[in-house]
PDB file of N, H, CA, C and O in Angstrom:
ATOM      1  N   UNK A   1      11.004  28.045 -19.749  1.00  0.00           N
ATOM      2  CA  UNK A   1      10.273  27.374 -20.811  1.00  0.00           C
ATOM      3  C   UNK A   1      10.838  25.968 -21.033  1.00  0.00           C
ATOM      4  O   UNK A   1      10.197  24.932 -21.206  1.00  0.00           O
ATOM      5  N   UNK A   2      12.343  26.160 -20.989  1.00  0.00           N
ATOM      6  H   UNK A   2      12.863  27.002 -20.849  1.00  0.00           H
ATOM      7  CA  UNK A   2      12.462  24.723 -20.925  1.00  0.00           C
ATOM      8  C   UNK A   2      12.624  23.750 -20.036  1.00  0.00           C
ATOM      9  O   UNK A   2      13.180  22.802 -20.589  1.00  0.00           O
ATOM     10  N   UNK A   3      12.389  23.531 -18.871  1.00  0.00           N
ATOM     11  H   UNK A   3      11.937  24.302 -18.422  1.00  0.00           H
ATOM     12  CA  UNK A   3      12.051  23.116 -17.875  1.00  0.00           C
ATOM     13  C   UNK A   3      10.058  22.786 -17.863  1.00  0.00           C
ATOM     14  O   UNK A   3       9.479  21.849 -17.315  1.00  0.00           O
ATOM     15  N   UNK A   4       9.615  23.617 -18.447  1.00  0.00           N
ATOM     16  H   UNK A   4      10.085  24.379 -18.893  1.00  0.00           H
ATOM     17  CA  UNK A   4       8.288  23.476 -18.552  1.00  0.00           C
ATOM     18  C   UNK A   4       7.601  22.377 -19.727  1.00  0.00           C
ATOM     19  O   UNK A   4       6.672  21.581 -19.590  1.00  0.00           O
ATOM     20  N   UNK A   5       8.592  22.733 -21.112  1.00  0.00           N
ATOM     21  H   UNK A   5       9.346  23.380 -21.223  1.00  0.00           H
ATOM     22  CA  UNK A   5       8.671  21.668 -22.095  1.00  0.00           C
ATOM     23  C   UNK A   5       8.737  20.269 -21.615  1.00  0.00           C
ATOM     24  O   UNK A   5       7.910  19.376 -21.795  1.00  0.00           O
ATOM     25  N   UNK A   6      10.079  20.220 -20.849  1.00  0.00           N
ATOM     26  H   UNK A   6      10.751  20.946 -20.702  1.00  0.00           H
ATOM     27  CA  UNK A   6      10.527  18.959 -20.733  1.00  0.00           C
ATOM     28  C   UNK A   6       9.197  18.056 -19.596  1.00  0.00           C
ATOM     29  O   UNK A   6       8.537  17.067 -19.915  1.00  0.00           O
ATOM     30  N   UNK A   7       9.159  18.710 -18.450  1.00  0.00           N
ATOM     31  H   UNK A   7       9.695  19.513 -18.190  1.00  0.00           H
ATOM     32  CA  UNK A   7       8.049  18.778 -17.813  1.00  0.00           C
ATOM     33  C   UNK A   7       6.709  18.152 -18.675  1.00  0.00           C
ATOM     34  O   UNK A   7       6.435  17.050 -18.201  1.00  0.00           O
ATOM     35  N   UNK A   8       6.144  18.380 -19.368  1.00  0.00           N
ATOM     36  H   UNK A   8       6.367  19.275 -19.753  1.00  0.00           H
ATOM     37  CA  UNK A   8       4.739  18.361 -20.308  1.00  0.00           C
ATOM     38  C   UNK A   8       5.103  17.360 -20.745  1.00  0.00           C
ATOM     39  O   UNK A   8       4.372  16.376 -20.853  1.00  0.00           O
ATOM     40  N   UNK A   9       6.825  17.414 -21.232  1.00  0.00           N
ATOM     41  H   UNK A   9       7.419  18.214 -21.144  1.00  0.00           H
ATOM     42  CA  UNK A   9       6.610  16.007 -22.174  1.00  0.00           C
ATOM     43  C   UNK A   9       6.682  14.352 -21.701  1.00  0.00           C
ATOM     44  O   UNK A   9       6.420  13.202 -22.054  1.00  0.00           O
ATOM     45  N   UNK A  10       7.220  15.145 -20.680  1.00  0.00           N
ATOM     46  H   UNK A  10       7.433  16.079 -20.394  1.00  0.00           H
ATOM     47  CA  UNK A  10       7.330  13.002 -19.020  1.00  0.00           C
ATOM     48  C   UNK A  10       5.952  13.292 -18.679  1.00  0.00           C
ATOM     49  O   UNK A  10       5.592  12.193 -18.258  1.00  0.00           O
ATOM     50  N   UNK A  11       4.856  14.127 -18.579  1.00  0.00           N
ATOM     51  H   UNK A  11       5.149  15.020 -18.921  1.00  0.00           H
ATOM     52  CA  UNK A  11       3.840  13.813 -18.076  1.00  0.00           C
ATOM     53  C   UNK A  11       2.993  13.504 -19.171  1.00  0.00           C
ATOM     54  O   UNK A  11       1.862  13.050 -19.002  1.00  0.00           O
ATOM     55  N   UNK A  12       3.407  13.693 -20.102  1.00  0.00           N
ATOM     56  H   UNK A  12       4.326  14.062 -20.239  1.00  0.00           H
ATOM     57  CA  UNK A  12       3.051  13.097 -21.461  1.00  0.00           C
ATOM     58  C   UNK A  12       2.927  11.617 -21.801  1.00  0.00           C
ATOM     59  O   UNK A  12       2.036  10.978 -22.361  1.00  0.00           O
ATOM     60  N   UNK A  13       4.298  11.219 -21.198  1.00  0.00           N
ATOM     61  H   UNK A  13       5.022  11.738 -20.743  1.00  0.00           H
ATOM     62  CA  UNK A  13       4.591   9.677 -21.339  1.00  0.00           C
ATOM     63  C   UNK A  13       4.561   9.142 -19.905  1.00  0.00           C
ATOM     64  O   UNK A  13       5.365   8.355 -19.406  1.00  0.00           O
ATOM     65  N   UNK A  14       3.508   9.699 -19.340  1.00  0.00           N
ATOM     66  H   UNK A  14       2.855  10.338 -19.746  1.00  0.00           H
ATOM     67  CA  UNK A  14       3.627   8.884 -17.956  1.00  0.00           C
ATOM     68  C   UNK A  14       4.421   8.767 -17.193  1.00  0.00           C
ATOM     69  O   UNK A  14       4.335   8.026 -16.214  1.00  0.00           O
ATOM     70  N   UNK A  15       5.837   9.822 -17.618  1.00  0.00           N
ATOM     71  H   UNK A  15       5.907  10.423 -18.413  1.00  0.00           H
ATOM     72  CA  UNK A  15       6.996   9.136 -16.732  1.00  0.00           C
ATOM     73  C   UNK A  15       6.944  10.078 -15.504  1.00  0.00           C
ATOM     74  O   UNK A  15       7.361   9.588 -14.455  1.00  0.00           O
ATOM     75  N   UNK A  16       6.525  11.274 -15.475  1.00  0.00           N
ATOM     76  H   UNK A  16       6.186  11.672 -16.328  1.00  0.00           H
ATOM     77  CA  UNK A  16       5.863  11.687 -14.105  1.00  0.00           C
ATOM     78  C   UNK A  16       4.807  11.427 -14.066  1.00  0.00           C
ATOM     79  O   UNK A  16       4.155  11.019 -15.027  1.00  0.00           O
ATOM     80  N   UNK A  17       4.277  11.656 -12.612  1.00  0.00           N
ATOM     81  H   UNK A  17       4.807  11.987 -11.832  1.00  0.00           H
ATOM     82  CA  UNK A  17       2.835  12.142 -11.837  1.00  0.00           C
ATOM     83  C   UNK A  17       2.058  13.267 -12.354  1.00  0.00           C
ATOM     84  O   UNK A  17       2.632  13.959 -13.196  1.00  0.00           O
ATOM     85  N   UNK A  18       0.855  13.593 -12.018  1.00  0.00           N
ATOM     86  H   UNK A  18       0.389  13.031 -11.334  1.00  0.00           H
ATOM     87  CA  UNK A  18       0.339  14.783 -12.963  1.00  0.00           C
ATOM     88  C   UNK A  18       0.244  15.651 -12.029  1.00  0.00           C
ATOM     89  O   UNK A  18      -0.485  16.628 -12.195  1.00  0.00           O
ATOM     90  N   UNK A  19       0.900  15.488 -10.954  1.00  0.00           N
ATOM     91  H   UNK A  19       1.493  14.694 -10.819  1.00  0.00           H
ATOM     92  CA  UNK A  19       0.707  16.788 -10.264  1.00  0.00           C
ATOM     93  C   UNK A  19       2.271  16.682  -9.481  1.00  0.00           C
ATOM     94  O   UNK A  19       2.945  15.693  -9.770  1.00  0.00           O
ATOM     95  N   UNK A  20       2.771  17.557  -8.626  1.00  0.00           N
ATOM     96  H   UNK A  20       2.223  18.360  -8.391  1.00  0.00           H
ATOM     97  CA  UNK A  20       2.301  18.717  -8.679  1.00  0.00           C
ATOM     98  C   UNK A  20       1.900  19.548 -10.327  1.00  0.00           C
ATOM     99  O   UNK A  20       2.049  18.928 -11.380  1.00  0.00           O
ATOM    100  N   UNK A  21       1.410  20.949 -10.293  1.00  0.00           N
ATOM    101  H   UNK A  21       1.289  21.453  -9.438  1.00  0.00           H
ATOM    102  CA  UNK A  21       1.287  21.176 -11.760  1.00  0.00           C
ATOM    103  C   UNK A  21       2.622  21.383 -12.206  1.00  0.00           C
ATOM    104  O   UNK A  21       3.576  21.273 -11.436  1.00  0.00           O
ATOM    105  N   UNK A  22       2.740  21.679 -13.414  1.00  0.00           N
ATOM    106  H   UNK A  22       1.964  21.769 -14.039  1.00  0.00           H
ATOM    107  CA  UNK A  22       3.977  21.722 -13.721  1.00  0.00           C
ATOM    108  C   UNK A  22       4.758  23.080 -14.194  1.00  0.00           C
ATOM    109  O   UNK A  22       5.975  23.152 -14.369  1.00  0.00           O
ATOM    110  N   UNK A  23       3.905  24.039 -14.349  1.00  0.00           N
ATOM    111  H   UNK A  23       2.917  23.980 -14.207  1.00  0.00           H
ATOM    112  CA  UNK A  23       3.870  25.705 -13.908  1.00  0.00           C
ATOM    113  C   UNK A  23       5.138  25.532 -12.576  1.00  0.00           C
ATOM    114  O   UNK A  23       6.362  25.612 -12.680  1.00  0.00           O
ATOM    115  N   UNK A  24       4.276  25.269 -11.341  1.00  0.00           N
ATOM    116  H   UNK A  24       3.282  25.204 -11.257  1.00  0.00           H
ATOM    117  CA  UNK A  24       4.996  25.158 -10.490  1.00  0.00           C
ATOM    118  C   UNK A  24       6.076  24.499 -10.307  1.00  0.00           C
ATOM    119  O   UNK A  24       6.973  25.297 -10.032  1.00  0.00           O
ATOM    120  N   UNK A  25       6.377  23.626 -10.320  1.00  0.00           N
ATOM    121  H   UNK A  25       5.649  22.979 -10.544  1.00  0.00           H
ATOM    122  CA  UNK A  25       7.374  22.418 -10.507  1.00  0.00           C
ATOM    123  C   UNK A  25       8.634  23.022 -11.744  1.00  0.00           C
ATOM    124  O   UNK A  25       9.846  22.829 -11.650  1.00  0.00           O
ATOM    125  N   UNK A  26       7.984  23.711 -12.767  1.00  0.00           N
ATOM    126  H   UNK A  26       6.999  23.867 -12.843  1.00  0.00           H
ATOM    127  CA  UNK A  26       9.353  24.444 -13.732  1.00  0.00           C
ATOM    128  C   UNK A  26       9.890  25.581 -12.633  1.00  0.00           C
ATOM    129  O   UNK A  26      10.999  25.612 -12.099  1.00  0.00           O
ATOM    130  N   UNK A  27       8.949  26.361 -12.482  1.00  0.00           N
ATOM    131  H   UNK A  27       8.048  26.336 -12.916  1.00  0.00           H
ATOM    132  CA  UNK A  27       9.475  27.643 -11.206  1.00  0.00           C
ATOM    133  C   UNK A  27      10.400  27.124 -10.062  1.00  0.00           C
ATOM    134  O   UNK A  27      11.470  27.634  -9.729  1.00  0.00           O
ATOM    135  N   UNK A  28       9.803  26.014  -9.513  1.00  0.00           N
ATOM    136  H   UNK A  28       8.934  25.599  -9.784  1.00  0.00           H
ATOM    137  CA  UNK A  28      10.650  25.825  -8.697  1.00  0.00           C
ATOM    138  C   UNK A  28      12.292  25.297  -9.198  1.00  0.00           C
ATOM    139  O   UNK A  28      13.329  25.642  -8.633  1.00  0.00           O
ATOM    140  N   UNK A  29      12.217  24.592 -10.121  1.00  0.00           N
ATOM    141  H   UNK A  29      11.374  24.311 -10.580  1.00  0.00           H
ATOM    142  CA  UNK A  29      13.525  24.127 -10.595  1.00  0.00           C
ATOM    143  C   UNK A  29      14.269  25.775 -11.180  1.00  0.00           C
ATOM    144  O   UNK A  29      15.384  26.147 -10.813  1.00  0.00           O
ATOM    145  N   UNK A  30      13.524  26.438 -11.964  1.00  0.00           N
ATOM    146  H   UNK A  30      12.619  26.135 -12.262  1.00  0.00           H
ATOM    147  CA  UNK A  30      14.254  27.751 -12.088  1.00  0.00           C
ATOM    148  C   UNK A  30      15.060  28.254 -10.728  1.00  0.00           C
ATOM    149  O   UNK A  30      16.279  28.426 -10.759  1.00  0.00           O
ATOM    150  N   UNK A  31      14.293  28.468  -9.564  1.00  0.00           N
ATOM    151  H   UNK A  31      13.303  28.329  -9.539  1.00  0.00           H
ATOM    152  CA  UNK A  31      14.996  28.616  -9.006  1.00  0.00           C
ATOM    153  C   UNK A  31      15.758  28.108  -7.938  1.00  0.00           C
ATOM    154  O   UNK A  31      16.390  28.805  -7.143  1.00  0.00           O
ATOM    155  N   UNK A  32      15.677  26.688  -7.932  1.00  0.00           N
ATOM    156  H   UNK A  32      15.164  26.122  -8.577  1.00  0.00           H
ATOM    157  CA  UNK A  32      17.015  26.439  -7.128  1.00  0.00           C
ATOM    158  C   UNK A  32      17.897  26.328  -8.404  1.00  0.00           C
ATOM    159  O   UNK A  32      18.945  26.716  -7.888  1.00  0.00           O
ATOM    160  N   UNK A  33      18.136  26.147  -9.340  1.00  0.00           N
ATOM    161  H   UNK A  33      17.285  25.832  -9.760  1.00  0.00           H
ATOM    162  CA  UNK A  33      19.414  26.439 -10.699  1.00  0.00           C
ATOM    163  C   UNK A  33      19.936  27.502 -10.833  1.00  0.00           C
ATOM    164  O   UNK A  33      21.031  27.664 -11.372  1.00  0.00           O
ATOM    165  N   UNK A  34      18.902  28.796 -10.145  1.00  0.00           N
ATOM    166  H   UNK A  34      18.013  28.665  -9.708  1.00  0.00           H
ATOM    167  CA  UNK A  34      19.361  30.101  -9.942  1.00  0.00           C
ATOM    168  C   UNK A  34      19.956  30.187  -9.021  1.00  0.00           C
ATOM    169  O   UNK A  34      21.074  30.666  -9.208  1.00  0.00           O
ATOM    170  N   UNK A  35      19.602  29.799  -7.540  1.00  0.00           N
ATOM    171  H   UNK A  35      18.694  29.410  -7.387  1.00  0.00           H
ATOM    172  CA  UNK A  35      19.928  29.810  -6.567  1.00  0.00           C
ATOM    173  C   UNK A  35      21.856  29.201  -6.559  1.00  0.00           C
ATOM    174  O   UNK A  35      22.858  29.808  -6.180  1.00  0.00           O
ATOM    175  N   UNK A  36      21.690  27.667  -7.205  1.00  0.00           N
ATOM    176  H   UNK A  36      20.876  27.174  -7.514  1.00  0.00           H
ATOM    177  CA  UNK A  36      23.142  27.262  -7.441  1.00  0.00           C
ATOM    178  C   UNK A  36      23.843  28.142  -7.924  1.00  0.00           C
ATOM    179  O   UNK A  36      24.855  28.560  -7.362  1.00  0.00           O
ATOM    180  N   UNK A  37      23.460  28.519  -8.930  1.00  0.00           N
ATOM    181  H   UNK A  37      22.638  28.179  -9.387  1.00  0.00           H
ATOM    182  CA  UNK A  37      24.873  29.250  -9.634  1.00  0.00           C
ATOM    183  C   UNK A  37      24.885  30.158  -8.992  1.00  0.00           C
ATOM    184  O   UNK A  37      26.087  30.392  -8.867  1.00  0.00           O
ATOM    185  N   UNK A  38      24.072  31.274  -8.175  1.00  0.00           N
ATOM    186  H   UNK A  38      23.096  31.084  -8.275  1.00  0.00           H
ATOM    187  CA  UNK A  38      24.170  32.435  -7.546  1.00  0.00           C
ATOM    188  C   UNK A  38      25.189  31.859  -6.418  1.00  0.00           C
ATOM    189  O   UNK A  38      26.272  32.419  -6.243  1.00  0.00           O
ATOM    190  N   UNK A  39      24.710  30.439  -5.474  1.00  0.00           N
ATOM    191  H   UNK A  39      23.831  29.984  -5.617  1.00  0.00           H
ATOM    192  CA  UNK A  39      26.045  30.103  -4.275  1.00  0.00           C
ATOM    193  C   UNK A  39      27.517  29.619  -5.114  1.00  0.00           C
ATOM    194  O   UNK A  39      28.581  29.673  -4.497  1.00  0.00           O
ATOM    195  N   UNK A  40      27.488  29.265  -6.196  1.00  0.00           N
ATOM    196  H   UNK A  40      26.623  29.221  -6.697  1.00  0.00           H
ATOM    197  CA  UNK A  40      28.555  29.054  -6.702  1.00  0.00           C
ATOM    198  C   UNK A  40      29.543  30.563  -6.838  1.00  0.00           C
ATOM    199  O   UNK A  40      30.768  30.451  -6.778  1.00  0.00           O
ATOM    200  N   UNK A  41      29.244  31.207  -6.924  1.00  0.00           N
ATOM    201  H   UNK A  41      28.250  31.298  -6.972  1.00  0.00           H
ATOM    202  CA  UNK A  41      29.501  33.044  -7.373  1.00  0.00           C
ATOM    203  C   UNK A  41      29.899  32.912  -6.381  1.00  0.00           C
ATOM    204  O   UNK A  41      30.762  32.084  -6.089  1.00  0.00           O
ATOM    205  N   UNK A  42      29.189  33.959  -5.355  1.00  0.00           N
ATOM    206  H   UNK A  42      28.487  34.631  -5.592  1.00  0.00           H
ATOM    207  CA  UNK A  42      29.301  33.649  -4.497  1.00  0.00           C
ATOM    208  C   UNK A  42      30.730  33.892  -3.498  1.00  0.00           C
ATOM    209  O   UNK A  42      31.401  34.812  -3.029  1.00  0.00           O
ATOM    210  N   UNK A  43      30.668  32.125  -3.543  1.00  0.00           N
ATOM    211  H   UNK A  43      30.123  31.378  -3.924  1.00  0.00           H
ATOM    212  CA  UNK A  43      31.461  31.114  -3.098  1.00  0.00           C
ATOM    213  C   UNK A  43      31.672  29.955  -2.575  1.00  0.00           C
ATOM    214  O   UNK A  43      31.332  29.652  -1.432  1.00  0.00           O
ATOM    215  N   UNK A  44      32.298  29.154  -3.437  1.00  0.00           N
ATOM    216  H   UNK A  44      32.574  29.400  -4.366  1.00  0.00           H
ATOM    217  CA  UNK A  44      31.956  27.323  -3.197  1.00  0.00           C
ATOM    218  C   UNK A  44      32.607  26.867  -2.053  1.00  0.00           C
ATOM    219  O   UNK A  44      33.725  26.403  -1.829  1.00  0.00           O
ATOM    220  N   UNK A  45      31.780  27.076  -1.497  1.00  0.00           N
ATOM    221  H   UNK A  45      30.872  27.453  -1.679  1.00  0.00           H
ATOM    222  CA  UNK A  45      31.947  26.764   0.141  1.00  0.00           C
ATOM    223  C   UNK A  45      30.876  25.001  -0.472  1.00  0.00           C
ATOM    224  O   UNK A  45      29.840  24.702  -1.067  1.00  0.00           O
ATOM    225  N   UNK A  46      32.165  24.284   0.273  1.00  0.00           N
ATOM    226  H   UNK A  46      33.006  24.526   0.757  1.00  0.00           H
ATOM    227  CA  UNK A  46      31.362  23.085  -0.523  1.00  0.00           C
ATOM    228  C   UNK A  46      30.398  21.968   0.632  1.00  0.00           C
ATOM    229  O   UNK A  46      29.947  20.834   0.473  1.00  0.00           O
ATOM    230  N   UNK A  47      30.377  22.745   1.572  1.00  0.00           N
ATOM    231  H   UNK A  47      30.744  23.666   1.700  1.00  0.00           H
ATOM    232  CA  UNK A  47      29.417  21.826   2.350  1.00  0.00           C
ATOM    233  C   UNK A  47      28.026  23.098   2.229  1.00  0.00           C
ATOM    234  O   UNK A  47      26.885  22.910   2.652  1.00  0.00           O
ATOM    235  N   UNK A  48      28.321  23.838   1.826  1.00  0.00           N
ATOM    236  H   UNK A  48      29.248  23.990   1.483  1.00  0.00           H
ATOM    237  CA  UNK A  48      26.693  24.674   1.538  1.00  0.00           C
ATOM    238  C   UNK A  48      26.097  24.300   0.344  1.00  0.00           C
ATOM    239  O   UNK A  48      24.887  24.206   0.140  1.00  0.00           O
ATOM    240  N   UNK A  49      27.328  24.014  -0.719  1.00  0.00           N
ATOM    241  H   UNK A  49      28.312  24.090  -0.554  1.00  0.00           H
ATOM    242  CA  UNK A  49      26.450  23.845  -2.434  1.00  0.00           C
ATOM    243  C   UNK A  49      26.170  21.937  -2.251  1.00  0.00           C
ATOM    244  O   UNK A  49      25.575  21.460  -3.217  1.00  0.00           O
ATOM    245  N   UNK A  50      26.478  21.121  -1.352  1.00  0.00           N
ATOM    246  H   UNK A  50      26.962  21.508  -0.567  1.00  0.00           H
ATOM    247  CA  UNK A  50      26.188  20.399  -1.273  1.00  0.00           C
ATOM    248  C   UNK A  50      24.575  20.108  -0.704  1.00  0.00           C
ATOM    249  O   UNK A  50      23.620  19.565  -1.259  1.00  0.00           O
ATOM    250  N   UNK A  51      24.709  20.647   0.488  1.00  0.00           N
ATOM    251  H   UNK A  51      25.485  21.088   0.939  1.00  0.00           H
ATOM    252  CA  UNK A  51      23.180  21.414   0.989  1.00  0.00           C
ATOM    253  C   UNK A  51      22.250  21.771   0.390  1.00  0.00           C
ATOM    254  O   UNK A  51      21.140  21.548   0.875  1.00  0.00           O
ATOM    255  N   UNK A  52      22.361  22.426  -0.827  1.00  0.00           N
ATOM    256  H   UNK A  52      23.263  22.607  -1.221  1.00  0.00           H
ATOM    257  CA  UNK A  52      21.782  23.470  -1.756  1.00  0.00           C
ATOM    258  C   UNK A  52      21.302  22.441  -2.784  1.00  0.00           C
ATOM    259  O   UNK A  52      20.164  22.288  -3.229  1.00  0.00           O
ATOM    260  N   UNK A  53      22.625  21.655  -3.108  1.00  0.00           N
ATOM    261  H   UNK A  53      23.549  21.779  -2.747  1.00  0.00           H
ATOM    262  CA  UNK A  53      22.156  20.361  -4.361  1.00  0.00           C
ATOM    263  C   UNK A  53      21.091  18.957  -4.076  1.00  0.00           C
ATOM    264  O   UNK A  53      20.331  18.398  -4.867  1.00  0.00           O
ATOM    265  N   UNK A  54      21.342  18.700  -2.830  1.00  0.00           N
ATOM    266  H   UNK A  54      21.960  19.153  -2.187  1.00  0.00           H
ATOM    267  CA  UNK A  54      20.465  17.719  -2.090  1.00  0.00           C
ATOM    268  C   UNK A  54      19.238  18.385  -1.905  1.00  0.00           C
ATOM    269  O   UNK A  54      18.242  17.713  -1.639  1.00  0.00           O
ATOM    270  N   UNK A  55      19.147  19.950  -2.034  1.00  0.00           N
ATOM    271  H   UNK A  55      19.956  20.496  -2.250  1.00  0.00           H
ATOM    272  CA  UNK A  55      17.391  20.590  -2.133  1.00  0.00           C
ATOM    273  C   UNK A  55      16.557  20.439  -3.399  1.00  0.00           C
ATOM    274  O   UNK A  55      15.380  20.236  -3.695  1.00  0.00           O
ATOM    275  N   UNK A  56      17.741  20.636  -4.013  1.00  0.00           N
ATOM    276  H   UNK A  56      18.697  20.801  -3.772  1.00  0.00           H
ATOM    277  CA  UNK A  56      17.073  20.789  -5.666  1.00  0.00           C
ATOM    278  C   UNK A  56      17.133  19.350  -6.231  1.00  0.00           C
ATOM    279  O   UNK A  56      16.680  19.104  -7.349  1.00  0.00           O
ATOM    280  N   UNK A  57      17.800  18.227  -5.303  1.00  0.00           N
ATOM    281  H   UNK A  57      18.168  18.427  -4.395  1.00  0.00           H
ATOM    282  CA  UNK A  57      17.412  16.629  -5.948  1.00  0.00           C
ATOM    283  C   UNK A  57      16.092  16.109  -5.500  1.00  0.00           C
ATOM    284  O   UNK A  57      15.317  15.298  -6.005  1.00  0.00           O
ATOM    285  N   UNK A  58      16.052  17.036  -4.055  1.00  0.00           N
ATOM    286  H   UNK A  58      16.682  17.695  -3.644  1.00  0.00           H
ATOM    287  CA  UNK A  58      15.135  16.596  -3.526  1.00  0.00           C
ATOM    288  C   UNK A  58      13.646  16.636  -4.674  1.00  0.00           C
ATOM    289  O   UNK A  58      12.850  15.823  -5.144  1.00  0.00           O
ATOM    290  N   UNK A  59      13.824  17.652  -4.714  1.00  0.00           N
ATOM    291  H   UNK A  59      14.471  18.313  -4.333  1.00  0.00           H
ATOM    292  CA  UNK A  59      12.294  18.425  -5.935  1.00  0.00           C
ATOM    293  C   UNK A  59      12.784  17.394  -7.036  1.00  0.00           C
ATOM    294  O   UNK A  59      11.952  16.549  -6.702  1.00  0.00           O
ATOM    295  N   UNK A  60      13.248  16.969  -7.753  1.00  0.00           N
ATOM    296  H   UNK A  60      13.924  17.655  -8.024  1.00  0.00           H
ATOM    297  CA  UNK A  60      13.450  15.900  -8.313  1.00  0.00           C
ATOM    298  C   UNK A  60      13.120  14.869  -8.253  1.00  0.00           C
ATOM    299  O   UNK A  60      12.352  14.438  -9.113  1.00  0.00           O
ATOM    300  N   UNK A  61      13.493  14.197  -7.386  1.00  0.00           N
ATOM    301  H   UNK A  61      14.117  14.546  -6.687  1.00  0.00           H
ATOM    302  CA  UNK A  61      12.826  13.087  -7.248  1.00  0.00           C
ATOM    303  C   UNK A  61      11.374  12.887  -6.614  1.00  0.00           C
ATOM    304  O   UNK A  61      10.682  11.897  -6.854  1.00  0.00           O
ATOM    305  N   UNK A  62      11.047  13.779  -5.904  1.00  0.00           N
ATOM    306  H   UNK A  62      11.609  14.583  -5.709  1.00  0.00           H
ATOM    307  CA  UNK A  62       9.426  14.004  -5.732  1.00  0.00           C
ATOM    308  C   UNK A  62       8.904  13.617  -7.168  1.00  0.00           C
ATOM    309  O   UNK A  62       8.273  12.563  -7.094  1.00  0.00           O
ATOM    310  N   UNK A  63       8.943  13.996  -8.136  1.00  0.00           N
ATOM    311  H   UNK A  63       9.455  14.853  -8.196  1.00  0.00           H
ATOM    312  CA  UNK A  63       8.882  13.395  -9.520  1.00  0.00           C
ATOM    313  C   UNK A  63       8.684  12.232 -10.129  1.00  0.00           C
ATOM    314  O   UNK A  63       8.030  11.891 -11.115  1.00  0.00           O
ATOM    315  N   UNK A  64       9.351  11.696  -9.381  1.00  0.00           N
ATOM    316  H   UNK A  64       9.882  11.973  -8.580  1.00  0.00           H
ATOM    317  CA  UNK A  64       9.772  10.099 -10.146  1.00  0.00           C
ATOM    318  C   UNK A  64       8.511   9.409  -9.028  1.00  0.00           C
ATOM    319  O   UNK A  64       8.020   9.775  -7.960  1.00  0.00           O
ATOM    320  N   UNK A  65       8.308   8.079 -10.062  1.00  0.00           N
ATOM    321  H   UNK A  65       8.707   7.782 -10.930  1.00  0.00           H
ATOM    322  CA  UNK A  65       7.098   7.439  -9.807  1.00  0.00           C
ATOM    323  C   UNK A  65       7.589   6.547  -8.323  1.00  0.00           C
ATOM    324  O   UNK A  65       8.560   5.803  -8.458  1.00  0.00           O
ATOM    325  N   UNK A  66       7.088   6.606  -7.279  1.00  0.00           N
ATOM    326  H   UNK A  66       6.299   7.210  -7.170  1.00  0.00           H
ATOM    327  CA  UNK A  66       7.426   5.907  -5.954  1.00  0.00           C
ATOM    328  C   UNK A  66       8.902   4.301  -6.260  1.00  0.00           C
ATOM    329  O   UNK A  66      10.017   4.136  -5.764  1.00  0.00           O
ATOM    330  N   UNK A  67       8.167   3.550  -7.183  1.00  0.00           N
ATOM    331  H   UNK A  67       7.261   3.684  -7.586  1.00  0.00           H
ATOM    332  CA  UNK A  67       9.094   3.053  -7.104  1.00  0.00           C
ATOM    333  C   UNK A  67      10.577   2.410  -7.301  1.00  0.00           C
ATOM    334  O   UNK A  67      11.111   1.344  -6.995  1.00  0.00           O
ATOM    335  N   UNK A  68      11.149   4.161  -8.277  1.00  0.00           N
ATOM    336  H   UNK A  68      10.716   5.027  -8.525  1.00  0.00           H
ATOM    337  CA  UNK A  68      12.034   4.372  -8.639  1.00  0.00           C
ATOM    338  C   UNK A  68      13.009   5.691  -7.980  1.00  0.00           C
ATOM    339  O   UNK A  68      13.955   6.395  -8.333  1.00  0.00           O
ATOM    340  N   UNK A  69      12.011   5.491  -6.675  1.00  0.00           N
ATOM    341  H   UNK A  69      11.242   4.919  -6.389  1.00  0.00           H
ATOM    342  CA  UNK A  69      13.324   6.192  -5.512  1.00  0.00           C
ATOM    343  C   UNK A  69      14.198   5.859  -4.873  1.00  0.00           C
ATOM    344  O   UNK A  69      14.838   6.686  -4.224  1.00  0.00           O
TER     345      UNK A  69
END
């Protein structure tokens, strides 16, 4: 939910794109945040959570308006 809030409210103010939807786009951030802390458990093997963090920036910045990548 809060990932979905925050979500609604940058596409609110223009500061994202209106798509992807944002249903999707919260899910996905749920779970690579799940995913982290689950490889952190685990074990911080730190060239994997690095791997893992550059996935979930990636979906991030898909976000941001082209010319603030």
């Amino acid at each position: 939910a809060g990932f979905r809030a925050a979500l609604s409210r940058a596409q609110a103010n223009d500061e994202i794109p209106p798509t992807p939807p944002i249903g999707t786009t919260a899910n996905q951030l749920v779970l690579e945040t799940l995913g982290l802390n689950l490889a952190v458990r685990i074990g911080p093997d730190p060239d994997r959570l690095h791997s893992l963090f550059e996935a979930a920036h990636h979906t991030v910045r898909t976000l941001q308006p082209t010319a603030d990548r």
